[in-house]
N, C-alpha and C positions, 0 to 999 in steps of 0.2 A: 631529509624526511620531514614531512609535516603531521603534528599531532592530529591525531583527529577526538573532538569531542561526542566520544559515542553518549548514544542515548538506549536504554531496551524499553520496550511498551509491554504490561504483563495487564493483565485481569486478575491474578490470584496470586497468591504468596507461595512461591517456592524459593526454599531455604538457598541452594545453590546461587539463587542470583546476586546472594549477599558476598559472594565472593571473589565476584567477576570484575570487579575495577569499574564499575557502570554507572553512567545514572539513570537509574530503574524510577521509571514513573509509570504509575497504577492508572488504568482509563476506567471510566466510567466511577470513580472514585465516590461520587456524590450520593451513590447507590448503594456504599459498602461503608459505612461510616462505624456499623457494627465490628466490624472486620480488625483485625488489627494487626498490621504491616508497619515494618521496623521505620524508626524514627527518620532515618536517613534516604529513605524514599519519599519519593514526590506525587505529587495526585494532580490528576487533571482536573479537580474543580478547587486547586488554589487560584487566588489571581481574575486573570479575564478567563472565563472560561465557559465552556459548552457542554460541559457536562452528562448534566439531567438528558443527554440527545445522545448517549453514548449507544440505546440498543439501535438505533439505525442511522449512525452513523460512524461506528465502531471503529478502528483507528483514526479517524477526521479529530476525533475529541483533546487525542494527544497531539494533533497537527499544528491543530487550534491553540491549544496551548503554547505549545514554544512559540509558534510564530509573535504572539501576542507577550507573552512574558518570558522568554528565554532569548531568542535572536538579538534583539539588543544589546547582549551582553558582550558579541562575540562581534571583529571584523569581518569585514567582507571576504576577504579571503582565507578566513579560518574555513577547516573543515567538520562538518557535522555527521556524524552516521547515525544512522536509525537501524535499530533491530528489533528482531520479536524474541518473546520469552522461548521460541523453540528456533529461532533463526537467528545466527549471528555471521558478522562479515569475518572473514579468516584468513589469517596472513597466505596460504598456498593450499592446494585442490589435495589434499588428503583424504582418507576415506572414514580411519579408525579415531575421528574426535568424538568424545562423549564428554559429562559432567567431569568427570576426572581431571581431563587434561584441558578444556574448555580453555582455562584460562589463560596458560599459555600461548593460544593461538590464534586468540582474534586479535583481528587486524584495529592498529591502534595507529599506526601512520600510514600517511600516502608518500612514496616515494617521490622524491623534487622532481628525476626525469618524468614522469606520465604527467602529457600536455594535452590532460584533458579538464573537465569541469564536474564531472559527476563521473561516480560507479554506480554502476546497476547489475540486476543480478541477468543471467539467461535470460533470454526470451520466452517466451513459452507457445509452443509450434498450436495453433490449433485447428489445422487438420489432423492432428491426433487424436480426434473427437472417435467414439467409437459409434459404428454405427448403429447399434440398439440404442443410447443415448439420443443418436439424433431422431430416429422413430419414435420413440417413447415422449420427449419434447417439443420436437419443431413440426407437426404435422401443417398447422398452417404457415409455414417457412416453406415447407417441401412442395404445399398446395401452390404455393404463388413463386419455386424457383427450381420443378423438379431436377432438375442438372446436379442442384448440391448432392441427388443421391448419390450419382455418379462421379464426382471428383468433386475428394475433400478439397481442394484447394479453393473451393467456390465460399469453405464458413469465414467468414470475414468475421473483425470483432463485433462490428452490430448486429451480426447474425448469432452470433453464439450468445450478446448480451441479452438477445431473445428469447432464446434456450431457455436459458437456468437463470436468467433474473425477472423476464417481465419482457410481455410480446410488443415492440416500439416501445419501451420504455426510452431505452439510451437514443432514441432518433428522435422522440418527442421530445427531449432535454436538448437539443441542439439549439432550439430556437431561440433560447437562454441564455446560449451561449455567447460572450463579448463578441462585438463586430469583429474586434481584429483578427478573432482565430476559428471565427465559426467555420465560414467555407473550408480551411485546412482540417479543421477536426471533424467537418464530413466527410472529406475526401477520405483522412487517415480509416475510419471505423469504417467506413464500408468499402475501403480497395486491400488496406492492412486484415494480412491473419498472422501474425502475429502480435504479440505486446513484452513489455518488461513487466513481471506480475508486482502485487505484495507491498508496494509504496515503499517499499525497500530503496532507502542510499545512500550513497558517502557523499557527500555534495557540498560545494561551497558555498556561504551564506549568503551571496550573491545571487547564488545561481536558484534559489529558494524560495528568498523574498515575494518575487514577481508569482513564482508558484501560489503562494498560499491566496496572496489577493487573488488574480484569478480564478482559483478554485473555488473561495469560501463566498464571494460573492457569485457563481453561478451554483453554486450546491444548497446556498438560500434561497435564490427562486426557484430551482427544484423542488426542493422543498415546499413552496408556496404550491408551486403549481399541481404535487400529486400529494397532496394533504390530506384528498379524503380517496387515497386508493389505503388496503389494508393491507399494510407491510406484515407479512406471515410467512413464516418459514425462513429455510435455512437461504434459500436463493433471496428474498426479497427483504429480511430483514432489515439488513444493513444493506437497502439499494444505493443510499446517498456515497455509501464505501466504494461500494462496485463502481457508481459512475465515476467518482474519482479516481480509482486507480486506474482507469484507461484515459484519464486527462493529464493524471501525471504523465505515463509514458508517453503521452501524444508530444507533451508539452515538454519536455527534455532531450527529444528527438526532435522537436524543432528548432529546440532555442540552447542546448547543451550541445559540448563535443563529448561523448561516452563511449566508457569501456565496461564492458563486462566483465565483473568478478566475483568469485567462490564465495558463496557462504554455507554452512553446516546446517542441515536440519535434524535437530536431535531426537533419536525413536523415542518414539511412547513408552517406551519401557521406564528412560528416564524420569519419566511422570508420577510412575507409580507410588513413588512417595513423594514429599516435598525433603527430603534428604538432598 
């Protein structure tokens, strides 16, 4: 078995995560200086970091960070996981985890037999789009493809990043994209309907590296290039997030051998207190 060094990304202080064996690092930390979260947690604006850019670019902040101040630390073939404060990776596909037993059950080693290079979670199907969704969003999608009305199989991811983040957003960021992987990352977003969602995963520090440079350098000139569009709302807020998470899944299905594995997402009930 190989250790794995999990990491959990929170926004806000819940007591439970003090007990989880994690290293819990707070994003947008730069923001919340009022705030006060236990000594033994970490913040995204220690070190090199991105901080101050946490509302639009919302997990990137804490990506940023380890890449720049934590990976170092660890060989190439260690492994890293990444979770979110309501998502963690978990030893076997149970149903009845909550805070209570939490801790016993995420996944803290990668067995030696799996001969792969990264976990990721499910795919996520999206022709499961429903169709009042697609009315209510894509009118001029549907203007220039009407077929999609008729089989879901036609929403590709640059169709759906149209949808609910911004009409050609994700196709005008291509051009930004490094030579090496542009034409594959146009093919991937507009013939792929599916993706691996969430930036969620258990990954070898090898296998990461190359990740964050490619992203962080083309999520910069993104950045340059839609500077003065008005990131509002729940879809376009964090756009710089949304286009990376379909760079990562591009980018681990090209250059990873992956398997997908179980992680727990804990109900909102949980929430209700920071208990």
């Amino acid at each position: 078995m190989s250790f794995i060094h999990n990491y959990c990304i929170t926004g806000k202080y819940y007591e439970f995560l003090d007990y989880l064996n994690l290293n819990i690092v707070v994003t947008g930390a730069v923001a919340k200086k009022k705030q006060k979260f236990p000594a033994t947690w970490m913040k995204d604006n220690d070190g090199d970091n991105i901080s101050e850019k946490n509302k639009n670019f919302g997990r990137l902040t804490f990506h940023y960070w380890l890449w720049k101040n934590k990976l170092n630390l660890y060989k190439d073939d260690d492994w890293i996981g990444v979770n979110h404060y309501r998502r963690f990776w978990i030893k076997n596909n149970i149903s009845n985890i909550d805070k209570s037993n939490l801790t016993h059950n995420i996944l803290r080693k990668v067995p030696l037999d799996l001969d792969v290079g990264v976990l990721l979670p499910e795919k996520i199907n999206l022709g499961n789009l429903k169709l009042s969704k697609l009315l209510k969003h894509g009118l001029r999608n549907i203007l220039a493809q009407p077929k999609i009305l008729f089989s879901k199989k036609k929403i590709s991811i640059s169709l759906h990043f149209d949808l609910f983040h911004g009409y050609k957003l994700l196709s005008r960021s291509t051009k930004l994209i490094n030579e090496e992987d542009r034409s594959d990352f146009i093919s991937y977003i507009n013939e792929s309907t599916s993706f691996y969602p969430l930036e969620l995963f258990v990954s070898k520090k090898k296998n990461i590296l190359n990740l964050y440079e490619k992203t962080f350098e083309w999520i910069f000139r993104c950045e340059n290039e839609f500077k003065d569009l008005k990131l509002e709302g729940y879809g376009k807020e964090r756009l710089y997030d949304f286009l990376a998470e379909r760079f990562f899944s591009f980018y681990f299905e090209k250059y990873s051998k992956i398997k997908s594995w179980p992680y727990v997402l804990l109900k909102k009930k949980d929430f209700e207190s920071n208990v």
